[in-house]
C-alpha positions in Angstrom: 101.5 97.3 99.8 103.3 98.2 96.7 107.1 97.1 97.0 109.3 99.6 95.2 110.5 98.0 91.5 114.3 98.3 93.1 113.8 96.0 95.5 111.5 93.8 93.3 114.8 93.3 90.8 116.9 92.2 93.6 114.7 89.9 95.7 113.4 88.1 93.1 115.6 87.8 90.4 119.4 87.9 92.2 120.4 84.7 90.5 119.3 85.9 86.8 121.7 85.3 84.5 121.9 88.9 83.8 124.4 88.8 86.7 126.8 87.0 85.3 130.2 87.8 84.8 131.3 87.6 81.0 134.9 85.8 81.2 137.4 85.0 78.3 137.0 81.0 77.9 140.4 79.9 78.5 140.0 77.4 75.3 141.6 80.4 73.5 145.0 78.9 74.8 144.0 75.4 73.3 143.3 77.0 69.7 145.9 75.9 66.6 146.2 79.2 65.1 147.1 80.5 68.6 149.1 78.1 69.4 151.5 78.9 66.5 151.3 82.5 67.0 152.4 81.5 70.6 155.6 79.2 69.4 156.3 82.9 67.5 158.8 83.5 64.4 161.9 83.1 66.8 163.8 86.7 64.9 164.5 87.9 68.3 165.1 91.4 68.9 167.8 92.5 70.3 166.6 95.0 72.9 163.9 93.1 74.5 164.9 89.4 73.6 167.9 87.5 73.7 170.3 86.9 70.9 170.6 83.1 69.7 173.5 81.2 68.4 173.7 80.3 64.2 173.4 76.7 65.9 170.5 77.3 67.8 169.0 79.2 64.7 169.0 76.0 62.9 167.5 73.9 65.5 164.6 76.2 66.2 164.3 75.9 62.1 163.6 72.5 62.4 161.3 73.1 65.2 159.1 75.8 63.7 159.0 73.1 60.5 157.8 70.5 63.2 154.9 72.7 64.2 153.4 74.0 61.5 153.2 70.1 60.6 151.1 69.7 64.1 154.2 67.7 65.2 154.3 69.0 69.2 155.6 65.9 70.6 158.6 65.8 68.2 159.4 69.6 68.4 159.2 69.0 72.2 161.9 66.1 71.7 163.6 68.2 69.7 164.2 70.9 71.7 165.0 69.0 74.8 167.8 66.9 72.7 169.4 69.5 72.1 169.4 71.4 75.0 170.6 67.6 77.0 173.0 67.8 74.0 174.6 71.0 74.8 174.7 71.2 78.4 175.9 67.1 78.3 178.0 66.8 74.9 177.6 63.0 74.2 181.7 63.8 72.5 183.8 63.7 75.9 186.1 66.5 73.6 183.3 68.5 73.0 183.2 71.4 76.1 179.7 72.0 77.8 178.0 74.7 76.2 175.7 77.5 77.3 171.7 77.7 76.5 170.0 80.7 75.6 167.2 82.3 77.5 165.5 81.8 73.8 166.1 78.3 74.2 164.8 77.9 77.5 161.6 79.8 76.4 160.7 78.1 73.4 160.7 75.0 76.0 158.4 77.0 77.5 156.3 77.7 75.0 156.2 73.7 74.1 155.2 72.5 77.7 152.7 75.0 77.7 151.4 74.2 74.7 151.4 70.5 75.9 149.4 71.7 78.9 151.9 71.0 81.3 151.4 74.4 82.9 154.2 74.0 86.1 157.1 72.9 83.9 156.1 76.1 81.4 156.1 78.3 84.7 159.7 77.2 85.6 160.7 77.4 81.8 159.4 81.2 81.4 160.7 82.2 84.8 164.4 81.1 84.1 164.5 82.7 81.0 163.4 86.1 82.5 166.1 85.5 84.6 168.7 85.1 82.4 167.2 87.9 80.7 165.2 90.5 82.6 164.0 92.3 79.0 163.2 89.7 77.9 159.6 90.7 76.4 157.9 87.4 74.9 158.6 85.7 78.0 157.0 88.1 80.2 153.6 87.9 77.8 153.7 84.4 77.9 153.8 84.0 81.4 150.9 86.2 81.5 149.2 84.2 79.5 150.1 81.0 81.2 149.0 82.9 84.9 145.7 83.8 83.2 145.3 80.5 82.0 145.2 79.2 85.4 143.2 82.6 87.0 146.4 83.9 88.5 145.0 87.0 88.4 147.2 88.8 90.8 150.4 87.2 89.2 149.6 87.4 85.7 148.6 91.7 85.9 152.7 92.2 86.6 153.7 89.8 84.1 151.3 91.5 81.2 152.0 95.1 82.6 156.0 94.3 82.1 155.1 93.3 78.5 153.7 96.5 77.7 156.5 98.3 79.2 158.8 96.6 77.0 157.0 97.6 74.0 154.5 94.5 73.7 151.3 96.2 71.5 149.5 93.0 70.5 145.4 93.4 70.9 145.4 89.9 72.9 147.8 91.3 75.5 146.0 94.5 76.4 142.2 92.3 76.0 144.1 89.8 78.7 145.2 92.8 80.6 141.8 94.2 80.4 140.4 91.1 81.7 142.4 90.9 85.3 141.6 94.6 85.5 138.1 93.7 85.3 138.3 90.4 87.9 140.4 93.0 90.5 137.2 95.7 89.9 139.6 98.4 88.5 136.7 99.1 85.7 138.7 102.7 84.4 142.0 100.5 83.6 140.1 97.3 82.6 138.1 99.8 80.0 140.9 101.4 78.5 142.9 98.1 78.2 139.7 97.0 76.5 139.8 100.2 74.0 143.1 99.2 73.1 142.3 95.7 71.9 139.2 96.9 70.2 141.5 99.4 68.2 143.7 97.0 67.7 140.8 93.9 66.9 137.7 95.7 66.3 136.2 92.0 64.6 136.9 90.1 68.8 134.0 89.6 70.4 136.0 89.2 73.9 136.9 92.4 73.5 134.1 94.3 72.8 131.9 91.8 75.6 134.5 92.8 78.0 134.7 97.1 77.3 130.1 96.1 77.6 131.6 94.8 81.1 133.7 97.7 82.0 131.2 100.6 81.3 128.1 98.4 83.5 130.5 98.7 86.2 131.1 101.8 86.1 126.9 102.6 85.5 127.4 104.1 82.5 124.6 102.2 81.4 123.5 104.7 77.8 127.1 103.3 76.4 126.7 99.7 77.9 123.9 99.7 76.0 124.6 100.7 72.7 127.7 98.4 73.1 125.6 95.3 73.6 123.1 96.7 71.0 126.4 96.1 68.7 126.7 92.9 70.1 123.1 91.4 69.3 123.2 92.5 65.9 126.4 90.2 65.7 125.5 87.1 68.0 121.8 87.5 68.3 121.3 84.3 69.7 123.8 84.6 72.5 121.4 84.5 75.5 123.5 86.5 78.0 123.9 89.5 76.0 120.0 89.7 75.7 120.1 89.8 79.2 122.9 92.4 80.1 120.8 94.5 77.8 118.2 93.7 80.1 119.4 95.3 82.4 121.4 98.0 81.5 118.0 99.3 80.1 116.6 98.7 83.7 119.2 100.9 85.4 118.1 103.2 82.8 114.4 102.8 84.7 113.4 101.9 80.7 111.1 99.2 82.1 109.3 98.4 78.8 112.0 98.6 76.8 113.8 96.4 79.4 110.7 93.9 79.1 110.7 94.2 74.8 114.3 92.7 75.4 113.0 89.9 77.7 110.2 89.0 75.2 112.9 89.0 72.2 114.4 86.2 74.4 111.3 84.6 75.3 110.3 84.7 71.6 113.7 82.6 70.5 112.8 80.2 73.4 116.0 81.4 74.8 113.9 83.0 78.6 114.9 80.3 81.4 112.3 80.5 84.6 114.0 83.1 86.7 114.0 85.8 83.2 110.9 85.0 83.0 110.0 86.1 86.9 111.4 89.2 86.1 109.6 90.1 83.2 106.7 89.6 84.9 107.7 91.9 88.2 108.5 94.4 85.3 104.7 94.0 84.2 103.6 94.2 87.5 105.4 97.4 88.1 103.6 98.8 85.0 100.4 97.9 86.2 100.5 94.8 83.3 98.9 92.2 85.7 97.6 89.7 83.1 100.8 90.0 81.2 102.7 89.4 84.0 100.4 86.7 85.2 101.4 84.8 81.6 105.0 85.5 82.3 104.4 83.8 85.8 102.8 81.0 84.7 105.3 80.3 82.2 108.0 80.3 84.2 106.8 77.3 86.2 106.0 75.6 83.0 109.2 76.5 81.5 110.9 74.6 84.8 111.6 70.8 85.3 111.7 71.6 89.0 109.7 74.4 90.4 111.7 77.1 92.3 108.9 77.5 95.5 110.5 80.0 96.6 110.5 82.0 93.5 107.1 81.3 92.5 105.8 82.1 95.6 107.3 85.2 95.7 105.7 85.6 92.6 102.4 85.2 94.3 102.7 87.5 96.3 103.9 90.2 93.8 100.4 89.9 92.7 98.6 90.0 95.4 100.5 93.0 97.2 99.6 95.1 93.9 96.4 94.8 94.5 94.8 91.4 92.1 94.4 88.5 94.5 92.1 86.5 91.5 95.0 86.5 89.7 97.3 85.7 92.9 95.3 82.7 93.3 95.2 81.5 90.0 99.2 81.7 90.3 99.0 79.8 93.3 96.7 77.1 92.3 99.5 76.5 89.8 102.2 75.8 91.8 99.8 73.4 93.5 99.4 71.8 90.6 102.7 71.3 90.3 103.0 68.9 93.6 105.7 67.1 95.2 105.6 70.4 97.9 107.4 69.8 101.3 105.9 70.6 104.6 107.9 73.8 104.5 106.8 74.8 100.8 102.8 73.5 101.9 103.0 76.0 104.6 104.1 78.8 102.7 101.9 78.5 100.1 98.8 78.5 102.8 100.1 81.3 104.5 100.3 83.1 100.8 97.2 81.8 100.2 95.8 83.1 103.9 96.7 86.9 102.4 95.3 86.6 98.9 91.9 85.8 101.1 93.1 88.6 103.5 93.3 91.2 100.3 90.0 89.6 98.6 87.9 90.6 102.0 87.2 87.2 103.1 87.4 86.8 106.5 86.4 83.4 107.5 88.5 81.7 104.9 91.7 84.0 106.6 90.7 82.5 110.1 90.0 79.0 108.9 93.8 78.9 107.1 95.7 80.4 109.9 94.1 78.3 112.4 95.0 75.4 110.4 98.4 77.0 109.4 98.9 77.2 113.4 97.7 73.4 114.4 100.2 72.1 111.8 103.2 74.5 112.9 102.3 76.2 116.3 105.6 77.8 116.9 106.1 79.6 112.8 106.5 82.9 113.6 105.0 84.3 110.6 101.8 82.1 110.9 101.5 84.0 114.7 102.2 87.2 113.6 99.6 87.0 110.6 96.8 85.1 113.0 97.3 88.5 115.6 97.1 91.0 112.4 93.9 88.7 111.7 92.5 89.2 115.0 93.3 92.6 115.7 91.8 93.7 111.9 88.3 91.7 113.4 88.3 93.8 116.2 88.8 96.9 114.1 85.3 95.7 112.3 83.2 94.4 115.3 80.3 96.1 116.7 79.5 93.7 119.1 81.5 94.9 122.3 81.9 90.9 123.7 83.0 89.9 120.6 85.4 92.8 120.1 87.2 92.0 123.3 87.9 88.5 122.4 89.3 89.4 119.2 91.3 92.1 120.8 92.7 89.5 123.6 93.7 86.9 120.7 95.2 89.2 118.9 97.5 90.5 122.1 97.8 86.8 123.0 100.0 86.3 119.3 101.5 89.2 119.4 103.0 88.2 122.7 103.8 84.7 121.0 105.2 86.4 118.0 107.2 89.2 120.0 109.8 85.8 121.0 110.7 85.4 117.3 113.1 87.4 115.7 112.4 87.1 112.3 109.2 89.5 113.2 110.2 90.9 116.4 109.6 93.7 114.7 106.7 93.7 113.3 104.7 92.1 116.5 106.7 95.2 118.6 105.2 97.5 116.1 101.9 96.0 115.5 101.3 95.6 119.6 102.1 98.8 120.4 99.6 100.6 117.6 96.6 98.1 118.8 96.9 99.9 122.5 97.4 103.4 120.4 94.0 102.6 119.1 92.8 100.8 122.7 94.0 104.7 124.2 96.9 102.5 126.4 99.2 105.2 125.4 101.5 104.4 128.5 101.7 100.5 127.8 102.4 101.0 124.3 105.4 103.2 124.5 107.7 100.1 125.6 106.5 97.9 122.6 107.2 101.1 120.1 110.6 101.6 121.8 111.1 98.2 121.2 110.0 98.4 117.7 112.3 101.8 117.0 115.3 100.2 118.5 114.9 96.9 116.1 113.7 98.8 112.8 116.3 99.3 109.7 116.2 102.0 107.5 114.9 105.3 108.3 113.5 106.0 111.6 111.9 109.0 111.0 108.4 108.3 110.5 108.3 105.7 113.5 110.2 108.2 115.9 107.8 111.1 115.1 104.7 108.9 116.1 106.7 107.3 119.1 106.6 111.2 120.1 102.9 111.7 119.4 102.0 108.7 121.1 104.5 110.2 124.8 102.2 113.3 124.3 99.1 111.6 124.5 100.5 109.4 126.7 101.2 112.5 129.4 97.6 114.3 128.5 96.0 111.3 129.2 98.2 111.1 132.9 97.5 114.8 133.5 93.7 114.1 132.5 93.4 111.2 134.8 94.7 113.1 137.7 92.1 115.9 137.4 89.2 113.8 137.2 91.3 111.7 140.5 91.5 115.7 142.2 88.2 116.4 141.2 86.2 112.7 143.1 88.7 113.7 146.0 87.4 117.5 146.0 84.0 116.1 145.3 84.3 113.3 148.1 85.4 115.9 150.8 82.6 118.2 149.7 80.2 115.3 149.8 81.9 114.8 153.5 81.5 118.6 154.8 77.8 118.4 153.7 77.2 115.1 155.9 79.5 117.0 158.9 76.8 119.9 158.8 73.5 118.4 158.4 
């Protein structure tokens, strides 16, 4: 059975890294050059930021002298002195005095910077109160609520900036991130678009407008964006891999696999990238590429994924090259330290690589083993009544062929209890009596089956109907031939009467 190369993506590589989400490392908040950028020049504007006394002018001198000296702790002090100064003159003539928002923000700004994020929150949010415009304070708690993944808080806070007139290309690139976290991809892009006009060298920027146009599949542009990208930080791993797969919703397969062997080439691939170049080989009919890409993969891992590589496996054999399957699966063997669980799986895998290479007696010898060690698996009963019932199929012995058909009924049965197949044993029971001519006893396992398939019904409802038809021929045939022994047996009788 080939599986289509949509599902193949999904199941067995959902936890590639392509998948990740590119964030904005909050270590930008810890950076110097930030850091003084954030403390700001203190020439307040009037309409959007308050206005500060020729006293307070001096002391936020002093501080800006203190910090561009790396001095926090002292331009801290200094602050708070003089704010205990004001509000508490130490001169008993000396009447309280009143503090400027500015004041109270620059406080702010210095807890903040001392990562003392609560006290900056309270700091911020008293200074917007004593002045609702005030600008710097609302982009600073933005960047404080960001800092901390506030996302729902921190939008408002940014969104007020802007309204007040804030046009710096951090600002819209933070608002651009919390669009993309609440999935509003159209605002998060053109946030993006603003930072990148504003900061066309940030790679935050231009990773998150990559991250925007994925989300909204406009996968031609996500790719030349990452294409930009790789020519700048070719050795960044994840951008490799968004291209990846931007190239795959593009259904470019090879070109999507070139990418993968760029990485694999810097010894950048990790196991699960490589798993997916290989399905993309598969897909393109590349089975001894893929085969390479497999076998890396468990070399390339300190601890095997089972799970993975089996899947794997059976990638290989369902498109048709069990040799290679069980080469593969010799491999993981190899590889040891399996758990019951994992030993069973890889026997049953192994039971349908010998199922796809024609060898019979191997398939019954692993499934009857498969079944001593775990009687009650439900895939180890369904496979051992496909097993039978395929025997039966092939026997021209007539005893034989009836105890192949009665073992393959007998799991079936078993298997129709599990519901992890239930399915599949409805399904497969009810086409054995098709095939037997029991069209009446296997309309209720093909009921069964319609009522528990997923996905399009079509094709099973259709033959459900086919089989009722036969199924009421056959009735209507087998009460002629019972009207014609009756009208034959009362003939018979009005002979006898005469003679």
């Amino acid at each position: 059975m080939r599986i289509p190369i949509s599902i193949l993506f999904v199941t067995c590589c959902a936890t590639s890294a392509w998948a990740e989400k590119i964030v904005t490392s909050p270590e930008m908040f810890r950076d110097p050059n930030f850091a003084r950028a954030f403390i700001g020049s203190y020439g307040f504007l009037s309409e959007v930021e308050p206005k500060v006394s020729a006293e307070e002018q001096v002391v936020l001198n002093t501080v800006r002298e203190l910090f561009e000296k790396n001095q926090f702790a002292a331009a801290e002090k200094e602050i708070v002195r003089y704010i205990k100064e004001a509000e508490t003159p130490t001169d008993p003539e000396k009447p309280p005095g009143q503090i400027s928002a500015a004041m109270v923000f620059v406080l702010g700004n210095m807890y903040f910077s001392a990562d003392r994020p609560e006290d900056a929150k309270r700091a911020f949010l008293e200074a917007i109160r004593r002045f609702p415009r005030f600008r710097r304070a609302h982009t600073n708690l933005g960047y404080l609520y960001v800092s901390q993944n506030q996302i729902e808080e921190a939008v408002p806070s940014l969104q007020k900036a802007v309204e007040l007139g804030e046009t710096s290309a951090r600002t819209y690139g933070l608002l651009g991130y919390c669009y993309l976290q609440k999935k509003n991809a159209l605002a998060a892009e053109n946030a993006y678009r603003q930072a990148y006009l504003l900061d066309p060298k940030s790679r935050d920027w231009k990773m998150g407008l990559a991250q925007t146009l994925l989300l909204q599949e406009r996968y031609p542009e996500a790719t030349s964006m990452l294409g930009t990208l790789i020519d700048e930080y070719p050795d960044d791993r994840q951008l490799w891999l968004q291209q990846a797969n931007a190239l795959l919703s593009q259904d470019k397969k090879m070109d999507a696999a070139i990418t993968l062997e760029a990485l694999r080439l810097k010894g950048r691939a990790t196991e699960g990238d490589l798993n997916l170049l290989g399905n993309i080989y598969m897909d393109q009919g590349e089975a001894q590429l893929a085969l390479y890409a497999y076998l890396e993969a468990i070399d390339k891992s300190p601890k095997l994924d089972i799970a993975r590589a089996l899947r794997s496996a059976r990638i290989l054999n369902d498109y048709g090259f069990p040799e290679k399957a069980a080469e593969f699966a010799d491999k993981i063997a190899a590889k040891g330290s399996l758990t019951f669980k994992e030993q069973l799986d890889l026997d049953l895998v192994r039971a349908k690589i010998a199922q796809s290479a024609g060898n019979d007696a191997q398939v019954g010898e692993l499934l009857q083993d498969l079944f001593t060690r775990d009687p009650g698996n439900a895939e180890i009963l369904l496979e051992l009544a496909r097993h039978y019932d395929e025997l039966s199929k092939n026997e021209q012995d007539e005893a034989k062929r009836s105890i192949h058909l009665g073992e393959a009924k007998v799991h079936f049965k078993l298997a129709l209890e599990k519901e992890s197949v239930a399915y599949q044993a409805n399904l497969g029971l009810g086409q054995l009596l098709v095939r037997e001519k029991q069209y009446s006893e296997s309309i209720t396992y093909l009921e069964k089956a319609l009522s528990l398939k997923t996905g399009d019904k079509t094709s099973l409802d259709q033959y459900l109907s086919r089989v009722k038809r036969a199924a009421d021929r056959d009735a209507l045939r087998r009460e002629r031939e019972a009207a014609d022994r009756a009208e034959a047996e009362a003939n018979d009788a009005d002979k006898k009467k005469i003679q």
